[in-house]
Structure formats: C-alpha cells, structure tokens
C-alpha positions, 0 to 999 in steps of 0.5 A, spaced: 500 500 500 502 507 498 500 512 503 495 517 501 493 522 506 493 523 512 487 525 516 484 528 523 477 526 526 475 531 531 472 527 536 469 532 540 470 532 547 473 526 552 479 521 549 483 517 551 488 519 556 490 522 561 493 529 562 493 532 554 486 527 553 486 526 546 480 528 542 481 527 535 484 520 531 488 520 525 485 517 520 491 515 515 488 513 507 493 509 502 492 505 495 494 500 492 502 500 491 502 503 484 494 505 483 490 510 482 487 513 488 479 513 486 475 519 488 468 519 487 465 526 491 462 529 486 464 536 490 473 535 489 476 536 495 475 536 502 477 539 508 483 533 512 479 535 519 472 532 520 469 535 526 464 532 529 457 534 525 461 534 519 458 529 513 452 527 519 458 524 524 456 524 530 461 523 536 461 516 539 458 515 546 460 510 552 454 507 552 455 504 544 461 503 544 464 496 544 471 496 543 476 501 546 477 505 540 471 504 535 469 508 531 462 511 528 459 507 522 458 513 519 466 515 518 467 509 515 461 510 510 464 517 508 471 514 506 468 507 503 463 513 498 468 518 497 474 512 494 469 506 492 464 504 488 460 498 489 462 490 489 469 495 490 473 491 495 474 495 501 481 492 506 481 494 514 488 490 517 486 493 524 479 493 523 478 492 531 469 491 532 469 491 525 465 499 524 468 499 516 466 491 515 459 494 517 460 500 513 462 496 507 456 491 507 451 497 508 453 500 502 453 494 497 462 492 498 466 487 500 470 487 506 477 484 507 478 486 514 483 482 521 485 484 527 490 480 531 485 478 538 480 473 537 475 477 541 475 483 536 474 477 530 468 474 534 465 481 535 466 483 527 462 477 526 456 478 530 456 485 526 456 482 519 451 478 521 447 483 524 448 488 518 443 487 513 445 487 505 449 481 506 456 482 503 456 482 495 459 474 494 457 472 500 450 471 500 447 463 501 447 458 496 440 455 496 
C-alpha cells in the first residue's frame, strides 16, 4: 500500500488519556502500491479535519461503544463513498469491532478486514451478521 493522506477526526470532547486527553484520531488513507487513488465526491476536495457534525458524524458515546477505540459507522461510510464504488473491495488490517466491515456491507462492498485478538474477530462477526445487505459474494447458496 502507498500512503495517501493523512487525516484528523475531531472527536469532540473526552479521549483517551490522561493529562493532554486526546480528542481527535488520525485517520491515515493509502492505495494500492502503484494505483490510482479513486475519488468519487462529486464536490473535489475536502477539508483533512472532520469535526464532529461534519458529513452527519456524530461523536461516539460510552454507552455504544464496544471496543476501546471504535469508531462511528458513519466515518467509515464517508471514506468507503468518497474512494469506492460498489462490489469495490474495501481492506481494514486493524479493523478492531469491525465499524468499516459494517460500513462496507451497508453500502453494497466487500470487506477484507483482521485484527490480531480473537475477541475483536468474534465481535466483527456478530456485526456482519447483524448488518443487513449481506456482503456482495457472500450471500447463501440455496
């Protein structure tokens, strides 16, 4: 993968941490090595800072949020529009509770994601499973 762009998500308040809590995440984009980095909003540009409210992202709140670190489906699904299209391939290698797998699925990709603790794996799954469309490919055979 080549790196693309780096970019900040204003979380709104809270964070992890202790002194100097830390209220934003880096977000950081790559291609495949080589290719053409896809971009499909029609507007050309935007703005390397998403703050909270932008594009409908709305913080995530203790009660919701399963993993650690998770992030809301709604971040994931503004970058899967923004560089893909549908039954494209959208690949996570730290894919945590598995925000961008849902986002994928949501938005009619296919999903590549892993996570080196089983529990994160176990979570990801019983997303999917929960997300409807299936994922492009992988409907059941009758």
């Amino acid at each position: 993968m080549d790196f693309v762009q780096m970019v900040i998500w204003d979380k709104g308040r809270g964070g992890l941490g202790w002194h100097y809590r830390r209220c934003y995440e880096v977000v950081l984009v790559a291609k495949p090595k080589g290719g053409k980095m896809p971009w499909y909003d029609k507007s050309g540009s935007l703005w390397n800072v998403i703050r909270p409210g932008d594009h409908g992202i709305r913080p995530m709140s203790p009660p919701t949020r399963k993993h650690p670190t998770q992030k809301p489906v709604s971040l994931f699904e503004l970058f899967v529009r923004l560089h893909t299209k549908p039954g494209d391939l959208v690949v996570d290698p730290f894919c945590g509770s598995g925000s961008s797998g849902v986002a994928a699925k949501k938005l009619g990709r296919r999903w590549l994601g892993c996570d080196t603790d089983e529990r994160w794996v176990k979570m990801t799954l019983e997303r999917l499973a929960a997300t409807t469309p299936p994922l492009p490919g992988l409907e059941e055979e009758e």
